[in-house]
ROSE-4610 file (N, C-alpha, C; in Angstrom, 1 decimal, always signed):
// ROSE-4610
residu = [X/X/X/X/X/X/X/X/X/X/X/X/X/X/X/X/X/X/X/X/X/X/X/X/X/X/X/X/X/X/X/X/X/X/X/X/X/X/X/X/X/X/X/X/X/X/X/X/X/X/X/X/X/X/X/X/X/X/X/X/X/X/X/X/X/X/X/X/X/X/X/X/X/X/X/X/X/X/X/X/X/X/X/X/X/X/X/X/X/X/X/X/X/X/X/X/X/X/X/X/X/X/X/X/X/X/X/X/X/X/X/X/X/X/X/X/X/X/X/X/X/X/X/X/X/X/X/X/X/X/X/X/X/X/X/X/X/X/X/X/X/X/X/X/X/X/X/X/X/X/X/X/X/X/X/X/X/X/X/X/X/X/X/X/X/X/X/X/X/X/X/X/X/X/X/X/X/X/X/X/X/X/X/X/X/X/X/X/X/X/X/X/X/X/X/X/X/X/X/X/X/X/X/X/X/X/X/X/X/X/X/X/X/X/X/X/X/X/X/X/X/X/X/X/X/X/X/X/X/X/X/X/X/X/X/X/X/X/X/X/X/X/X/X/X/X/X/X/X/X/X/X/X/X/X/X/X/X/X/X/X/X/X/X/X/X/X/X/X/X/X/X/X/X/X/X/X/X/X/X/X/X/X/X/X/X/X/X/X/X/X/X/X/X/X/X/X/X/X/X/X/X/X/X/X/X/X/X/X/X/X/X/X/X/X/X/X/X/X/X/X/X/X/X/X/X/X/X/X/X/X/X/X/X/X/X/X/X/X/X/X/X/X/X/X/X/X/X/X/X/X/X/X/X/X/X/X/X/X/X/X/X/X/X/X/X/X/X/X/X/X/X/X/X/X/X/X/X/X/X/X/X/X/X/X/X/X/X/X/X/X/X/X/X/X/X/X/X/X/X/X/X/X/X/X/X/X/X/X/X/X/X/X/X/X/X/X/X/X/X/X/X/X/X/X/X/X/X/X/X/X/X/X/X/X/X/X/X/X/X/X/X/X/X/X/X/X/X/X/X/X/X/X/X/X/X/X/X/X/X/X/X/X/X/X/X/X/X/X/X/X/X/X/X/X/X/X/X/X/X/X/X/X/X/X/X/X/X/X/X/X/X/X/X/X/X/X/X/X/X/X/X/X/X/X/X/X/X/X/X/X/X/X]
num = [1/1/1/2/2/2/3/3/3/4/4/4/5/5/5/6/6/6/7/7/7/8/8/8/9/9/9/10/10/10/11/11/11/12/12/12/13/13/13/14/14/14/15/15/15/16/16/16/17/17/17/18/18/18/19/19/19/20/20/20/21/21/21/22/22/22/23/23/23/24/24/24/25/25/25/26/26/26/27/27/27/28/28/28/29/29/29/30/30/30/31/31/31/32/32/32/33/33/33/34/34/34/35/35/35/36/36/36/37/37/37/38/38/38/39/39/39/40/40/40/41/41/41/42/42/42/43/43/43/44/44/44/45/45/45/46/46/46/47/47/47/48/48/48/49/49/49/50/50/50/51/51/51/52/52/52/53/53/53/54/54/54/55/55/55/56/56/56/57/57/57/58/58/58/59/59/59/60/60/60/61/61/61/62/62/62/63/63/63/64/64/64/65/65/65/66/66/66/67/67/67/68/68/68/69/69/69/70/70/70/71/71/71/72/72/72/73/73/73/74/74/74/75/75/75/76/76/76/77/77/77/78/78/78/79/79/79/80/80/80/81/81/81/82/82/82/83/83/83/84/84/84/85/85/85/86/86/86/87/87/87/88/88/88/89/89/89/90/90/90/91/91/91/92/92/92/93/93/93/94/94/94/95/95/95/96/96/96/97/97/97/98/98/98/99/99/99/100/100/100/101/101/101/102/102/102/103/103/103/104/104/104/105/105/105/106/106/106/107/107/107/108/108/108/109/109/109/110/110/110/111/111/111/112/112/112/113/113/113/114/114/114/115/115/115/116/116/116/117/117/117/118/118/118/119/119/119/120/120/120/121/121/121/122/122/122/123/123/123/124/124/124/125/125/125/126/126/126/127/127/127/128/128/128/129/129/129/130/130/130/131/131/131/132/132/132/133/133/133/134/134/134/135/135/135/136/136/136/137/137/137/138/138/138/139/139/139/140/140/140/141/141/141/142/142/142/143/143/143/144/144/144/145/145/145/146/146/146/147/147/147/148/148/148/149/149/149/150/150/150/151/151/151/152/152/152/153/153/153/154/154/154/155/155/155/156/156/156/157/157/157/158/158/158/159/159/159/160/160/160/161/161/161/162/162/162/163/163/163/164/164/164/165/165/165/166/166/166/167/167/167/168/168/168/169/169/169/170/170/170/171/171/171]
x = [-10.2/-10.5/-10.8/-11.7/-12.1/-11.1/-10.3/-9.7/-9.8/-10.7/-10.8/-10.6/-10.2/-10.3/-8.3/-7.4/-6.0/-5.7/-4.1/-3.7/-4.8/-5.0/-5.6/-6.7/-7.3/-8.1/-7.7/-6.0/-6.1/-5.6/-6.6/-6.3/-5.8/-4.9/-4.3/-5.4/-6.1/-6.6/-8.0/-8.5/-9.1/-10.6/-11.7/-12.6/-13.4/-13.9/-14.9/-13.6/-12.7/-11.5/-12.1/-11.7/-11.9/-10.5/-11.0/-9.6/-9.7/-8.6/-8.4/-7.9/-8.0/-7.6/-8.9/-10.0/-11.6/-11.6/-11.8/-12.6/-12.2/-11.1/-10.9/-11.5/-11.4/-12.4/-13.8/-14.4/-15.9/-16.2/-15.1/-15.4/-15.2/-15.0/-14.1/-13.2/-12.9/-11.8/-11.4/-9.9/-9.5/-7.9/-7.2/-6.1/-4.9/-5.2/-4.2/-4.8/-5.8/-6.9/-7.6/-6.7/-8.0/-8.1/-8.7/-8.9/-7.9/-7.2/-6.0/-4.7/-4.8/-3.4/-3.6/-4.5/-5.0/-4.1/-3.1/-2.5/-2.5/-3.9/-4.1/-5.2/-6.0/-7.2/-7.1/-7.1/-7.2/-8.5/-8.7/-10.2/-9.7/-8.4/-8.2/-7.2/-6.5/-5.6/-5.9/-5.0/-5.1/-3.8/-3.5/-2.0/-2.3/-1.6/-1.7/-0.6/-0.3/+0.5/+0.2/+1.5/+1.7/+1.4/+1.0/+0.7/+1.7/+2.8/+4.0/+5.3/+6.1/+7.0/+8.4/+9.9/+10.9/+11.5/+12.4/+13.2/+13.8/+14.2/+15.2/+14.3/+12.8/+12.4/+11.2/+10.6/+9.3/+8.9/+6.9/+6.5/+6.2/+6.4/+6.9/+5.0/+4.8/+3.5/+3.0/+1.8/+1.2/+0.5/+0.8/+0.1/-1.0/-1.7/-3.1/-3.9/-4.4/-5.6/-7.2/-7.8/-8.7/-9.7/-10.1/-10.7/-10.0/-10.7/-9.8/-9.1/-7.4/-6.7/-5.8/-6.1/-5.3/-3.5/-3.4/-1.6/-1.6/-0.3/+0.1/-0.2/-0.9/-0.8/-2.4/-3.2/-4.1/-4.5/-3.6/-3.9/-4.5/-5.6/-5.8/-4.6/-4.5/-3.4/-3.5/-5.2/-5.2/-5.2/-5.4/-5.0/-3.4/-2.6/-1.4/-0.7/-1.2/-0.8/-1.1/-2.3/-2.7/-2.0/-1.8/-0.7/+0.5/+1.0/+2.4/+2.8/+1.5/+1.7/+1.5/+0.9/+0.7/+1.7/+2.0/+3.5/+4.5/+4.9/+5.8/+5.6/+4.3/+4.4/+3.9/+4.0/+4.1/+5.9/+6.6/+7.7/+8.5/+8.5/+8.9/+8.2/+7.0/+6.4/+7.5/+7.6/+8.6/+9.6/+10.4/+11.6/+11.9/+11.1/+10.9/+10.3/+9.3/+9.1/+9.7/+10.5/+11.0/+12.5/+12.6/+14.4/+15.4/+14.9/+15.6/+16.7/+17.8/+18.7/+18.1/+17.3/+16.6/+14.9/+14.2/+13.3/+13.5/+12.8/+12.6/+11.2/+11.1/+9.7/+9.8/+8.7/+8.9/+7.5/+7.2/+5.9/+6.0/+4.9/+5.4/+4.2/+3.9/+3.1/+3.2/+2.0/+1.8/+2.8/+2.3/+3.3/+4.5/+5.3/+6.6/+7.2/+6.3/+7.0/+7.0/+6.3/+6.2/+4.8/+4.1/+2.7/+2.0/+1.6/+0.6/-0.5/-0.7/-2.2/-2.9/-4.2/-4.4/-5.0/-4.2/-5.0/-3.4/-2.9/-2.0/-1.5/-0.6/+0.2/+1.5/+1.6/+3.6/+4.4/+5.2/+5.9/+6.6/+6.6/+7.0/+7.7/+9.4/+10.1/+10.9/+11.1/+12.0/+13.7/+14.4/+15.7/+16.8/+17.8/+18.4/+20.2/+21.1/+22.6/+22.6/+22.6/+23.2/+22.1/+20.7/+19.6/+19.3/+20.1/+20.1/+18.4/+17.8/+16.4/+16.2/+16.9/+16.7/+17.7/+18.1/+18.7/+17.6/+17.0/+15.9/+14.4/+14.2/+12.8/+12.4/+12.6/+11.9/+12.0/+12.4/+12.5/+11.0/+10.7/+9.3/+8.1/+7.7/+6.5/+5.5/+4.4/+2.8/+3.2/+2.8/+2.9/+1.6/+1.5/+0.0/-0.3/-1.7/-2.3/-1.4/-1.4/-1.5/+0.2/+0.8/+2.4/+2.4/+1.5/+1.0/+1.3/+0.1/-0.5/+0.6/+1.8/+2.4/+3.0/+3.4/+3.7/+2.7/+1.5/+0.2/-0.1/+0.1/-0.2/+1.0/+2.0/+3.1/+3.1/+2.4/+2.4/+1.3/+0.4/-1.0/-0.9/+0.2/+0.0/+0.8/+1.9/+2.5/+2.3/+1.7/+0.6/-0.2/-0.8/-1.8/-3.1/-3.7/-4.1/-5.8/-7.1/-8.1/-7.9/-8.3/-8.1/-9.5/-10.4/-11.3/-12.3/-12.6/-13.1/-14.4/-14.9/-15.9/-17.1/-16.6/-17.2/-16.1/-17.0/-16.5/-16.0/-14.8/-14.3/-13.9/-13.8/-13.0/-14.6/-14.1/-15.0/-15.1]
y = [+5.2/+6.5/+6.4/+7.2/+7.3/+8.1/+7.6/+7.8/+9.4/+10.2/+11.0/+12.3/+11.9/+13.4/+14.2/+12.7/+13.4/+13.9/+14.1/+14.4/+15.9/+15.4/+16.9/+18.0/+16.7/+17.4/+17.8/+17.6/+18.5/+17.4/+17.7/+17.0/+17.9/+16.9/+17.6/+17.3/+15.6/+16.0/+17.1/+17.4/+18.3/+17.6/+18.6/+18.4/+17.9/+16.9/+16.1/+15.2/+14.7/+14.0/+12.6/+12.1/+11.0/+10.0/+9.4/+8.6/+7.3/+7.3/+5.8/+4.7/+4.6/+3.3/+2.7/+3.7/+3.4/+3.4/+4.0/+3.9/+2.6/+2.0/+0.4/-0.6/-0.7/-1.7/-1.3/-0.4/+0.1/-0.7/-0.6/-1.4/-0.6/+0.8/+1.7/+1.6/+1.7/+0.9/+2.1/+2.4/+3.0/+2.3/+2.9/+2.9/+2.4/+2.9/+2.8/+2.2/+1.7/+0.9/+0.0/-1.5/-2.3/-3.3/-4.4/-5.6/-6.4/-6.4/-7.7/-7.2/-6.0/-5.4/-5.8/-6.2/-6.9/-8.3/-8.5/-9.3/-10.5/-9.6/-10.1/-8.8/-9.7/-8.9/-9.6/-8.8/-9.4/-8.6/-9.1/-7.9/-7.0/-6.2/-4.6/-4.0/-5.3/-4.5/-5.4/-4.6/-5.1/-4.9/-5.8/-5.4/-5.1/-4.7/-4.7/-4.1/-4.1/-4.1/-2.2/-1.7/-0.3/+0.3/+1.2/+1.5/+2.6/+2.7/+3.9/+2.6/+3.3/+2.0/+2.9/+2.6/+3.2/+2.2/+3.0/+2.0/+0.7/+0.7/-0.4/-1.9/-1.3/-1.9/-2.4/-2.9/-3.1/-4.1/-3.9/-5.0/-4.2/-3.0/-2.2/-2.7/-3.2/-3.0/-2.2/-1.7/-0.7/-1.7/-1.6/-2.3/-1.2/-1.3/-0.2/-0.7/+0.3/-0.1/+0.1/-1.6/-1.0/+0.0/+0.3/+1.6/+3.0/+3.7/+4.7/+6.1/+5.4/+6.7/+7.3/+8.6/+9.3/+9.5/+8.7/+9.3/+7.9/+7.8/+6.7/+7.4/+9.1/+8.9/+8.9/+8.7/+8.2/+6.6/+6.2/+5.1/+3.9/+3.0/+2.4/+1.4/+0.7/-0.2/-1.9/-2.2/-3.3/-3.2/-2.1/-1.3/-1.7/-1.0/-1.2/-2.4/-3.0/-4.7/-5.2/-5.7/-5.9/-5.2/-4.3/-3.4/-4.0/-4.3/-4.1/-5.9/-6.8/-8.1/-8.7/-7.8/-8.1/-7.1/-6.6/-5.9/-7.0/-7.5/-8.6/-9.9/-10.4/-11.2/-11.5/-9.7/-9.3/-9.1/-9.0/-8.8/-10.1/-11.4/-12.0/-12.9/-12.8/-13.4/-12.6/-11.4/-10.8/-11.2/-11.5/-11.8/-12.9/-14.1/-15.2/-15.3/-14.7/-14.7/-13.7/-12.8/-11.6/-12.4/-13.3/-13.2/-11.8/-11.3/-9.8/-9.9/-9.0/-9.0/-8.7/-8.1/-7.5/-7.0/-6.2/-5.1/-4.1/-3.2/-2.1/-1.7/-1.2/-0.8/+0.7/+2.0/+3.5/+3.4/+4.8/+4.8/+6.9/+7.4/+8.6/+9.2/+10.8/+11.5/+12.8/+13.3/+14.7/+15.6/+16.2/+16.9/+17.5/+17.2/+18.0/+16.2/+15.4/+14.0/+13.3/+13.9/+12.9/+12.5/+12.6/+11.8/+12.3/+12.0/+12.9/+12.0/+11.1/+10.3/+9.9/+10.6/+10.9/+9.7/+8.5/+7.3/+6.8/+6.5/+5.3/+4.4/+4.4/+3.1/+2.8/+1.7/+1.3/+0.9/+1.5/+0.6/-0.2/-1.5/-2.7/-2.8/-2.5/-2.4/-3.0/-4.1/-5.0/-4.6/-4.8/-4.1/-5.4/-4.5/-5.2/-4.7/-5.2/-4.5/-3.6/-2.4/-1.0/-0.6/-0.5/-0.4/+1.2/+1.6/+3.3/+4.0/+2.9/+3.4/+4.7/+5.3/+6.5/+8.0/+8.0/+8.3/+8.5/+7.8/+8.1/+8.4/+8.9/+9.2/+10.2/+10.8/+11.7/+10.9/+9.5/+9.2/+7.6/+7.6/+6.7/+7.3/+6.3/+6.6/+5.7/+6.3/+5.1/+4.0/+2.7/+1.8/+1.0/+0.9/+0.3/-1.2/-0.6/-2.1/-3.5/-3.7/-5.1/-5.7/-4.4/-4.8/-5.0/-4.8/-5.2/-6.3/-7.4/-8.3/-9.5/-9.9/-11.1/-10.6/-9.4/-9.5/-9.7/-9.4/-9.6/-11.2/-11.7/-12.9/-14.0/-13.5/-14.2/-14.1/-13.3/-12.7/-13.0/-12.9/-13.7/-15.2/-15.7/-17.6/-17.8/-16.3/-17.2/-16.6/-15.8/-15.1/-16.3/-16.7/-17.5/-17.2/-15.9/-15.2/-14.7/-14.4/-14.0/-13.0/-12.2/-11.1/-11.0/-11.0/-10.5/-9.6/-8.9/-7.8/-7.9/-8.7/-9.0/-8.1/-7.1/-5.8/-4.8/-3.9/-2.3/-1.9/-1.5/-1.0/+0.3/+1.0/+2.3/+3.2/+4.7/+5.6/+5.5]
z = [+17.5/+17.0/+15.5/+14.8/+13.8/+13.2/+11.4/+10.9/+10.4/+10.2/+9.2/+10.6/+11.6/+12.3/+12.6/+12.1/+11.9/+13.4/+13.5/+15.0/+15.8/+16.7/+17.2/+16.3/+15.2/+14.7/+13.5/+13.2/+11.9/+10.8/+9.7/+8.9/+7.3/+6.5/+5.7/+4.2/+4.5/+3.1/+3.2/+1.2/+1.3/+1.4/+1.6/+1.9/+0.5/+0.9/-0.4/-1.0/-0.3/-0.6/-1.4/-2.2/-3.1/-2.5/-1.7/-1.3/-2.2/-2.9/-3.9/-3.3/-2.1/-2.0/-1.0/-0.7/-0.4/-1.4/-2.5/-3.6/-4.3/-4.3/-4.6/-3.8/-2.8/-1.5/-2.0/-2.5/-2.9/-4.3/-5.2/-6.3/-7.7/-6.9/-8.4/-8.8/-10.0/-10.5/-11.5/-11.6/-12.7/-13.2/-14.1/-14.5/-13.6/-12.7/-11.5/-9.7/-10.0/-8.9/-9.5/-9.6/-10.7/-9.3/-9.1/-8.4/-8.6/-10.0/-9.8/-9.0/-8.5/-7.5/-6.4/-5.8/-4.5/-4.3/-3.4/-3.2/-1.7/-1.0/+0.1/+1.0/+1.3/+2.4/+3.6/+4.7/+6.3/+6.6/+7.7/+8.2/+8.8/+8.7/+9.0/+7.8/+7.6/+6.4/+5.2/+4.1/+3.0/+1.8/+1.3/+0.6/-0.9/-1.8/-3.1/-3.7/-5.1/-6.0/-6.2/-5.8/-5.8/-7.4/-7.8/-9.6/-10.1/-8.8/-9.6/-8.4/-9.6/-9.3/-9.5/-9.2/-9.1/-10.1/-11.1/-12.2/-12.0/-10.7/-10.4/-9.7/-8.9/-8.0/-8.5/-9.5/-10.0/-8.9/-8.9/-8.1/-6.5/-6.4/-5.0/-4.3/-3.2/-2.8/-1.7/-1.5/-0.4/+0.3/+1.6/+2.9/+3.2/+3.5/+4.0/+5.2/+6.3/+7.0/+5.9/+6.2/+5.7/+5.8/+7.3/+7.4/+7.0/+6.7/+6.6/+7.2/+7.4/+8.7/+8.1/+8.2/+7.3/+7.3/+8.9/+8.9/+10.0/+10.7/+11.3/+13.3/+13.2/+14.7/+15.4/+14.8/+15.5/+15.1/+14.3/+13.7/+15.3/+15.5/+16.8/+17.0/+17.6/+18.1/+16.6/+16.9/+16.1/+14.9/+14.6/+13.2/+12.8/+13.5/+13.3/+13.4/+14.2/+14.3/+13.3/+12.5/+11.5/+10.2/+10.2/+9.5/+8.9/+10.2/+10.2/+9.6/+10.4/+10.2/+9.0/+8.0/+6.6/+5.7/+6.4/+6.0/+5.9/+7.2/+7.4/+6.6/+6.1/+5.3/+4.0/+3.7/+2.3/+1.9/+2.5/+2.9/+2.3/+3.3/+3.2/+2.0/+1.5/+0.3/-1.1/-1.2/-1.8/-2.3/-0.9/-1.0/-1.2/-1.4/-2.0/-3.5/-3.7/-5.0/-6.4/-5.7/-6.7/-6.5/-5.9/-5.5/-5.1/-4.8/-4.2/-3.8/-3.3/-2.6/-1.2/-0.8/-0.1/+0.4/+1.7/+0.7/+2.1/+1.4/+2.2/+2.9/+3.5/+4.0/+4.1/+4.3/+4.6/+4.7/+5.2/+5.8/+5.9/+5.2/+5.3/+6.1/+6.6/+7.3/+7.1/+6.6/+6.3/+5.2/+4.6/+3.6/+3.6/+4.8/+5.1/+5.1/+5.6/+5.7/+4.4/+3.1/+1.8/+1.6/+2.4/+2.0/+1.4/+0.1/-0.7/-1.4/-0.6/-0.5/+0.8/+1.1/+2.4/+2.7/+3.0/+3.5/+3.7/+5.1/+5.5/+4.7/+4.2/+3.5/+4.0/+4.0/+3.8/+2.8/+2.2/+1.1/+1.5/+0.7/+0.9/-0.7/-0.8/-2.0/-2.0/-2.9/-3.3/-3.2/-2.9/-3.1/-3.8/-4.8/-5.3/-5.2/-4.9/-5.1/-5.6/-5.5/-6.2/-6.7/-5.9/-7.0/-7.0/-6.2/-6.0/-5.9/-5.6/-5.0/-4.2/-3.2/-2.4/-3.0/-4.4/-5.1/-6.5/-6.5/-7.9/-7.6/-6.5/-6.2/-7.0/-7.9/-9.0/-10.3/-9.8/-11.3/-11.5/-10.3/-10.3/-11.0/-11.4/-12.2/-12.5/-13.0/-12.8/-13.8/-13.8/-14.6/-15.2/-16.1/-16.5/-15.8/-15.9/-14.9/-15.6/-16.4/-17.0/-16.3/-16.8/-16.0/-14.6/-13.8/-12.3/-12.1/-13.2/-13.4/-12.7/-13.0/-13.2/-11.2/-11.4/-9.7/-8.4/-9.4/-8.2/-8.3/-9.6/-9.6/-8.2/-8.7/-7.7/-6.0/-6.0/-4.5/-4.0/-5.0/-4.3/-3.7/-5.2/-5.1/-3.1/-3.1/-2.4/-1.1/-0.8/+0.2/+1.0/-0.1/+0.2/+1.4/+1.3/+2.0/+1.1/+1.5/+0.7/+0.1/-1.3/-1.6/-2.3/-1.7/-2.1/-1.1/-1.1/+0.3/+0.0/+1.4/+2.0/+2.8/+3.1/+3.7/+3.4/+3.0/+2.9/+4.4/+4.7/+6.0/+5.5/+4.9/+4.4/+5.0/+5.0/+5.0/+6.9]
């Protein structure tokens, strides 16, 4: 199924939608979408260094399909495999290279469920002893590119996966 038609047709983003995480696989780049957040490209998914981060959990990353599906229920089957499998070894790259106590994963859908970026993601968040993560969700906030830099660098070395996007899949 083609991403942009949402369950039964209905879709939440708006029309003429500017999805930023196409617009990064395209080559637009802003503040909060540069190329060094890219921590790994497969040919359906793609991982990178999250650009709002929670006090306790720096480093948090978004797993994405690269084409683009706006929620998890029409998402296709290889989609989500791919998904889920660069989830799992963004995961475990993590928790090796951040030394964590832990991480977390969440996955949100439609505006009553949290999602207020209309393109499929998973968080993949580092978790530490008492880090009261699900207790400060109003307290996360965007972090400048450069501060990205050293967690995308470590996740890449140890990924060891292409991150550079070879064809445009979004759209």
């Amino acid at each position: 199924m083609s991403g942009r038609g949402g369950v039964l047709g209905v879709r939440h983003e708006p029309s003429g939608y500017q999805c930023p995480f196409c617009l990064l696989q395209q080559g637009v780049f802003d503040e909060r979408n540069q190329p060094a957040d890219v921590v790994g490209v497969t040919g359906l998914a793609y991982a990178r260094i999250a650009p709002k981060w929670w006090p306790a959990n720096p480093g948090g990353v978004l797993v994405l399909p690269r084409a683009h599906h706006e929620n998890l229920y029409d998402l296709p089957d290889d989609v989500g495999h791919a998904v889920w499998d660069l989830t799992r070894s963004v995961a475990a790259a993590m928790k090796k290279t951040y030394q964590c106590d832990g991480v977390s994963t969440r996955q949100h859908n439609e505006p009553a469920g949290d999602q207020d970026v209309w393109h499929l993601h998973v968080h993949v968040l580092p978790r530490y002893e008492d880090d009261q993560l699900y207790l400060r969700h109003l307290d996360a906030a965007y972090v400048p590119a450069i501060d990205r830099v050293p967690y995308a660098e470590r996740l890449r070395e140890s990924l060891g996966v292409p991150t550079v996007f070879t064809r445009v899949r979004c759209a």
